[in-house]
C-alpha positions as CSV (number, residue, x, y, z in Angstrom):
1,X,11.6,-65.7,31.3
2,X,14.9,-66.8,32.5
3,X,17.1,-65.7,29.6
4,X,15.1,-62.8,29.9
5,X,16.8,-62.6,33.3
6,X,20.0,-64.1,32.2
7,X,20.1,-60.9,30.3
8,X,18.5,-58.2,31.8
9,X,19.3,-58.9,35.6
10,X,21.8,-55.7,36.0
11,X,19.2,-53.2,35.4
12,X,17.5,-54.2,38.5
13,X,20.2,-53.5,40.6
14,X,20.4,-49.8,41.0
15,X,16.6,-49.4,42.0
16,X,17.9,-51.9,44.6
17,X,20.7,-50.6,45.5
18,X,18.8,-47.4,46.2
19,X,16.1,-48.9,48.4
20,X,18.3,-50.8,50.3
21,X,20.8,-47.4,50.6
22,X,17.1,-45.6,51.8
23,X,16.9,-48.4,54.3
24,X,20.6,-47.8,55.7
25,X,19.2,-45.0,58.3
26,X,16.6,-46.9,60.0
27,X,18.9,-50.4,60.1
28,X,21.6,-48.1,61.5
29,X,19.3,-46.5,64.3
30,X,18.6,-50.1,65.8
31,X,21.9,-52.0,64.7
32,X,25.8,-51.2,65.7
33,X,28.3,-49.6,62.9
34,X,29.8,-52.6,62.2
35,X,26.4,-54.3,61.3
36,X,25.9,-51.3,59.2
37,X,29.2,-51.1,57.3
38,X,28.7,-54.6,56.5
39,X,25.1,-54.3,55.5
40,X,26.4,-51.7,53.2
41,X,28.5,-53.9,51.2
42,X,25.4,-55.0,49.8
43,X,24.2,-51.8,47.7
44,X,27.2,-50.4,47.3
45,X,28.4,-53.7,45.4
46,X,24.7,-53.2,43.3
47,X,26.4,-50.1,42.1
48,X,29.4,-51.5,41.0
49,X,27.1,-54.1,39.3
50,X,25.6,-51.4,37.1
51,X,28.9,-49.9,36.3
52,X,30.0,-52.9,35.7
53,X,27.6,-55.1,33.6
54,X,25.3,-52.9,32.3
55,X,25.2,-52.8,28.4
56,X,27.3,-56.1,28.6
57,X,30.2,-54.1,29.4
58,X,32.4,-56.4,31.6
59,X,31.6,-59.3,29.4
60,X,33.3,-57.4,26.6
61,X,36.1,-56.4,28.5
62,X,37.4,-59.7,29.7
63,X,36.3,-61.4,26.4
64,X,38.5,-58.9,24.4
65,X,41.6,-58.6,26.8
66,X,41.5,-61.9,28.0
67,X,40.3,-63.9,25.5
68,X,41.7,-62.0,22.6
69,X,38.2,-61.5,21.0
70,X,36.9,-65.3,21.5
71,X,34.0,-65.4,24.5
72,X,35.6,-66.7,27.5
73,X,32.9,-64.9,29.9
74,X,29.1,-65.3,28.5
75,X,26.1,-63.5,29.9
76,X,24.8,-67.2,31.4
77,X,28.0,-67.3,33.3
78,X,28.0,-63.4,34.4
79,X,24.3,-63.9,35.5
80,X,25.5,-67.4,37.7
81,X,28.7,-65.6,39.0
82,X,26.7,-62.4,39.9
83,X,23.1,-63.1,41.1
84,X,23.3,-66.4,42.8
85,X,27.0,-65.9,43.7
86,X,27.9,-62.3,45.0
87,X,24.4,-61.6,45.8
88,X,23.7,-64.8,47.3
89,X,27.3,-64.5,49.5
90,X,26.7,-61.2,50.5
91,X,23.2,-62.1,51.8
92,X,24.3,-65.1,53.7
93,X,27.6,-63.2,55.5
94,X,25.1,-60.6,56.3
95,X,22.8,-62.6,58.0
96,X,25.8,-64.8,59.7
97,X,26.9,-61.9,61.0
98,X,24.0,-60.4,62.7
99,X,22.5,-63.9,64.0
100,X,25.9,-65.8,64.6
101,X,28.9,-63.8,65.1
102,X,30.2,-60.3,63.3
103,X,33.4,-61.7,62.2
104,X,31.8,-63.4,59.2
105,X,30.9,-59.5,57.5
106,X,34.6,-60.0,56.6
107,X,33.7,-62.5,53.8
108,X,32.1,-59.7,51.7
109,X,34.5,-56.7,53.3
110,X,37.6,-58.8,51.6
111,X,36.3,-60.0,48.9
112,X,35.7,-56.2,48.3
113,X,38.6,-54.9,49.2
114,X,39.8,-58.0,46.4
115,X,37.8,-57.1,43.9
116,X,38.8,-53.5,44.1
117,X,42.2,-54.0,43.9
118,X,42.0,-56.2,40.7
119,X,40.1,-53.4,39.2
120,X,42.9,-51.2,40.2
121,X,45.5,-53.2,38.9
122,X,43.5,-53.9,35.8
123,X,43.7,-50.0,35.0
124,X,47.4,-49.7,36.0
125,X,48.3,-53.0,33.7
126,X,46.8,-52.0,30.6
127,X,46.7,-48.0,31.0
128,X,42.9,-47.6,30.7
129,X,39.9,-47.8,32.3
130,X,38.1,-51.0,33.0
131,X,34.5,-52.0,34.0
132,X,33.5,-51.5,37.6
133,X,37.1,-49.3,38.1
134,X,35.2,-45.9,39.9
135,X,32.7,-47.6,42.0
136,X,35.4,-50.4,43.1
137,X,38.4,-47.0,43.9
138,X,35.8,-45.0,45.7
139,X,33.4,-47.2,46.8
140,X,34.5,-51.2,47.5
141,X,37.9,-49.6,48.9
142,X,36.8,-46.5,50.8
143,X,33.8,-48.6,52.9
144,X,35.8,-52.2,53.0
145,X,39.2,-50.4,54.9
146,X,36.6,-48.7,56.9
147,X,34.4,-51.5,57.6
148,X,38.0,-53.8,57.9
149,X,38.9,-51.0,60.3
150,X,36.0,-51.0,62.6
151,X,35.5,-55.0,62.7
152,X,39.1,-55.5,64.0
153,X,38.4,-52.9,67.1
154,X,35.9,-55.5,67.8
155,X,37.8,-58.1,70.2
156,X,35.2,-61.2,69.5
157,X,36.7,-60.8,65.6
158,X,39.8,-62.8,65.7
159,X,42.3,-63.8,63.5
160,X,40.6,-66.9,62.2
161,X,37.8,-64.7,60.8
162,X,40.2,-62.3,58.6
163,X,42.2,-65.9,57.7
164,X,38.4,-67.1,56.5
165,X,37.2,-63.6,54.5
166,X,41.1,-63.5,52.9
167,X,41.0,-67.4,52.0
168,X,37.3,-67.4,50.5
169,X,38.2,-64.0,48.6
170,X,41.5,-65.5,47.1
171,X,39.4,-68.9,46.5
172,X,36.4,-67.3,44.5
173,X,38.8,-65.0,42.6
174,X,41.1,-68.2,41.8
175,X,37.7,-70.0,40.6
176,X,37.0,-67.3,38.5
177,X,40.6,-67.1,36.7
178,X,40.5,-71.1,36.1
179,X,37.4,-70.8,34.8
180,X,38.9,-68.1,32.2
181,X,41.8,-70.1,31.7
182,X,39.5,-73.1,31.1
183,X,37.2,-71.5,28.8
184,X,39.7,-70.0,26.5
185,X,41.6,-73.6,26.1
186,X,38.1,-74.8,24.8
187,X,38.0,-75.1,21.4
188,X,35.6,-72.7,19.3
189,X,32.4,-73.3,19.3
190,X,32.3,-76.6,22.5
191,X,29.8,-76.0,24.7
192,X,30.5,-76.2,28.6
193,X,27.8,-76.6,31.3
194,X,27.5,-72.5,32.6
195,X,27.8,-71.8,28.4
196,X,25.2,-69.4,27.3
């Protein structure tokens, strides 16, 4: 069952991200824009899942550029990194957000905005395109200036919010270069705890 999940997690995520896109109207009509543009983060980074992932794609792509064809990034680790991790980041800044303050949505709107400039970067580096690249252009960067936007014109967001959303975007990207970096110093064949 679970490396059934392990590996065919992704293909869940675009019938989710379409129910929870169908849900957007009715949250909106009770809830303020802000609220919304954050809860929005959540599908539209489903979608960028499924660009991303599905058919092992990602995996491929960072094993092959960055690892120079030795696996660096396993489906165990995408599956940990993605499910648990985004999803389970995205859930909780949501919910911080609506039942503790708005200025934590900006944990998911930067780590967004992040994520879509390293796809973007990605492309211009190595002149093609990457995993993930449309979604994060005209999805993560299109809502998360526009959700950044309207969260600043909000004065209970301060500074120390957007200090917190840049620092834990800039933290879980660093964790996930290290873990590269680490992976593709092992030797062939050593086994490390998130190994699949």
């Amino acid at each position: 069952m679970m490396q059934n999940l392990i590996q065919f997690w992704v293909y869940g995520t675009f019938p989710a991200a379409l129910l929870l896109l169908v849900l957007f109207p009715a949250f909106l009509s009770a809830e303020s824009l802000p609220l919304g543009l954050i809860y929005l983060q959540i599908p539209f980074y489903l979608l960028h899942q499924v660009e991303e992932h599905a058919s092992g794609r990602f995996g491929r792509f960072v094993n092959q550029t960055f690892g120079h064809g030795k696996e660096i990034l396993t489906p165990t680790a995408i599956f940990w990194i993605n499910v648990p991790g985004v999803w389970g980041i995205s859930l909780t800044s949501f919910l911080l957000a609506c039942f503790l303050h708005p200025g934590f949505g900006l944990i998911p709107v930067y780590g967004s905005l992040l994520n879509g400039l390293t796809h973007l970067l990605a492309w211009l580096r190595w002149r093609q395109p990457n995993p993930g690249l449309f979604t994060a252009l005209f999805l993560f960067l299109p809502l998360g200036g526009l959700t950044l936007w309207s969260l600043s014109r909000q004065p209970e967001v301060t500074l120390g919010f957007h200090l917190l959303g840049i620092f834990l975007a800039l933290l879980i990207h660093l964790a996930l270069v290290l873990y590269f970096i680490h992976r593709f110093r092992q030797p062939r064949g050593s086994k490390i705890a998130i190994h699949g």
